[in-house]
N, C-alpha and C positions, 0 to 999 in steps of 0.2 A: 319759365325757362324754355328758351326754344332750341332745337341742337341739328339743326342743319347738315348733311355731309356730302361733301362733294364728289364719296365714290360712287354713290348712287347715278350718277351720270358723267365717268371718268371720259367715257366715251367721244365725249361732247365738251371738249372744254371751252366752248363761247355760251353756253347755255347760260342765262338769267335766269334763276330761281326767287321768286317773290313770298316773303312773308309777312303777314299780318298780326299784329301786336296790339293786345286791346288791354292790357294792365296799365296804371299807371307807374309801374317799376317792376325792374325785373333783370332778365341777363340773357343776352345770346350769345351762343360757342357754333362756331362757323367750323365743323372737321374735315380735317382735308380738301381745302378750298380748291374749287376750281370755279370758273365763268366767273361771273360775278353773281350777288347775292342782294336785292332792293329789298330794305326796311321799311314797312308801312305800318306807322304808330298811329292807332286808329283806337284812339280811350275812348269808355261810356261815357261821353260828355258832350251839350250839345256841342254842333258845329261852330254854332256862332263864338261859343269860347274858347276856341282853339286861339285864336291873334292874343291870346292872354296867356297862352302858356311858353315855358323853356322847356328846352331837351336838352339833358345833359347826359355825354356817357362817359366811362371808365373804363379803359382796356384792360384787364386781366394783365397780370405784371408779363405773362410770360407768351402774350399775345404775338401773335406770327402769322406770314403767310397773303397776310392782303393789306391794298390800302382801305382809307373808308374814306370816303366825299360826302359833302353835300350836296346834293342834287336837287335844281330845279329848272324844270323846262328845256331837260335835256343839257343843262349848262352845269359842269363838276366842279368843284372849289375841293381840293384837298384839305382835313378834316387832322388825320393820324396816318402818318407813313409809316408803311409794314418796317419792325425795327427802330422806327425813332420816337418813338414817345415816351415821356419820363416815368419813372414810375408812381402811379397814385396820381397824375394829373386828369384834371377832369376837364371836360370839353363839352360848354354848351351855346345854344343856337338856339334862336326862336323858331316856336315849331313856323311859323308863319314864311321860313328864310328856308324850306323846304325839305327833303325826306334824305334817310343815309341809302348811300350807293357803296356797296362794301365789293370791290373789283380784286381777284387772286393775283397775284405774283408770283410769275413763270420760276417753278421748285424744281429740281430733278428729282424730290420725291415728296411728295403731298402727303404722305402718311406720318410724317414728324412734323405740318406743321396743324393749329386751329388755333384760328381767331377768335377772339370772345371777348366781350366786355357787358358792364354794367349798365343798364339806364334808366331814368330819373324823367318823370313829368312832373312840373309844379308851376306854380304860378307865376308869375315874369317880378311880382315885388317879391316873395319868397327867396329866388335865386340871384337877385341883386343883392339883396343882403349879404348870402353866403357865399357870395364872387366880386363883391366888391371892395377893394384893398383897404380902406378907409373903413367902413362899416364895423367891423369886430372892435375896432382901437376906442370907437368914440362914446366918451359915455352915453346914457341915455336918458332922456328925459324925466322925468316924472310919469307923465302920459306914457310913455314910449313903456317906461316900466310895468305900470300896470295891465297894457294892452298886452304886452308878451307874457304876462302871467298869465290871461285867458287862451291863449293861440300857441304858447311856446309845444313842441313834440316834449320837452320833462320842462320841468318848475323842481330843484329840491332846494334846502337850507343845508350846507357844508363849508367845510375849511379847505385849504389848499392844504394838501399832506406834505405833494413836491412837484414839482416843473421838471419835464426833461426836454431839453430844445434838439429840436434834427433840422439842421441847417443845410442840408440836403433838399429837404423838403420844402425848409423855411415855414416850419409852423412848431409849437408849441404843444406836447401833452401835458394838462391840468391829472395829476392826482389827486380825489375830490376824497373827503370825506364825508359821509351823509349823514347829518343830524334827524332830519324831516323828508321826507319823500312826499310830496304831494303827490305828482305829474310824472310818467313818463311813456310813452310812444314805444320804447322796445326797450329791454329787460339790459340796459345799459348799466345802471346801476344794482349791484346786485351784494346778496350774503357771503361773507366770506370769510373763512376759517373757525375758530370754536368760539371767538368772542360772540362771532356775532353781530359783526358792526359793517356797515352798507356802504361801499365803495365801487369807482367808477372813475374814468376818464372821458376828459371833454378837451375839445380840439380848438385852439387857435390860432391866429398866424404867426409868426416869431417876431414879425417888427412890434407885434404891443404889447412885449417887453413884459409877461407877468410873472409874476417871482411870488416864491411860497413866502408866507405872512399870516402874522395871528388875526383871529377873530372870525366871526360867520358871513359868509356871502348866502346872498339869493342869487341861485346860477340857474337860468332861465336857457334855452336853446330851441337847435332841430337837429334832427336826424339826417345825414347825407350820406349815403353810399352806406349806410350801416355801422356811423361814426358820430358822436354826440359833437356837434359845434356850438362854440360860446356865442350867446348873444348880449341879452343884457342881465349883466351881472354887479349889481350895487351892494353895499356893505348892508345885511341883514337889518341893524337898526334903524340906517337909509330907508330902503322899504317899508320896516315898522311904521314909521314916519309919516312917509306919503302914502301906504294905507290908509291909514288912520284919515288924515285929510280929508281921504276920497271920500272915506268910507261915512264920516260926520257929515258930510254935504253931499251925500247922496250920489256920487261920482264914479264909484270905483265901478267899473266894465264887468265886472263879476267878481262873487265870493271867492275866498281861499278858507282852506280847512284852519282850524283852530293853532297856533305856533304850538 
């Protein structure tokens, strides 16, 4: 988290303040903006794989006070206009298509407003997945399945409890129920109430259309902005299945724990 403030140099309000970012996720709150503010996302990875990564960020719902650009070579491309971005929309760019230029918008008073959002380095197939409109609806392969049992952020075996659609949003939350936990990346699914029994929501888009229904899925995903998204998710004995397959002919990409 980095938290930048602008009255550290109210004085000056054309001043550039430059900061350097070397996580790969994280959040900056820009307070009481003045000048402008350049973002330098600079991960421990070599250089050469940087043309391999996305940047994606999230403004804070209640974000105020500047625009943010893309910047390269001294050339702006508007980004998020202070005030119009929707809420939960995520916004991303190849790191390779160059760095955010976060510029204040003249306040009469800078003490009500800061900018902040969220942001996200991953790999350029990782966020076509989770950005591209098509992707979530289409079943997946055999192969496809297996492989996201080794790579998925969770892997569990659950039921659909209930679906609630926000058409605002245009996406779908899965109320999971969890039978088996293999896999997961951050404490999404988790204990709840005196039974005891392991529940969790997973996010998808609202055109593919999923409705609560009996029987076990294997619901496979990743982690985005701190929110479980569907990936591939086949009928439990589907997977049984093609397990097995792999598994007699020496194929399957890696073990899974025992059902």
């Amino acid at each position: 988290l980095s938290s930048p403030s602008g009255l550290t140099h109210e004085s000056h309000k054309k001043d550039v303040e430059q900061v350097y970012l070397r996580c790969s996720e994280g959040s900056i709150e820009w307070m009481y903006p003045t000048g402008a503010l350049i973002v330098n996302l600079r991960p421990n990875t070599s250089p050469a794989s940087y043309k391999h990564l996305t940047v994606c960020i999230k403004p804070f719902k209640d974000s105020s006070g500047a625009n943010i650009y893309l910047e390269k070579t001294g050339e702006l491309k508007l980004l998020v206009q202070d005030g119009g971005h929707s809420p939960n929309k995520v916004y991303c760019f190849g790191y390779d298509q160059g760095g955010l230029f976060i510029e204040a918008t003249p306040q009469q008073d800078i003490s009500r407003k800061i900018t902040g959002f969220q942001y996200e380095l991953m790999s350029k197939g990782i966020a076509s997945d989770l950005h591209t409109v098509s992707a979530p609806c289409r079943p997946c392969s055999d192969t496809e399945v297996l492989l996201a049992v080794c790579t998925s952020d969770f892997v569990i075996r659950g039921s659909i409890r209930d679906v609630t659609n926000e058409a605002e949003e245009q996406e779908s939350i899965i109320h999971v129920g969890v039978n088996k936990l293999y896999r997961q990346k951050s404490k999404v699914f988790q204990l709840t109430g005196e039974s005891g029994n392991w529940r969790g929501q997973i996010k998808t888009l609202l055109e593919c259309g999923v409705k609560p229904g009996d029987g076990d899925f294997l619901f496979t995903g990743r982690m985005h902005f701190g929110e479980a998204r569907l990936g591939c998710a086949p009928r439990f004995k589907d997977f049984q299945r093609m397990y097995k397959e792999a598994k007699d002919k020496g194929l399957n990409p890696c073990e899974i724990g025992p059902d």
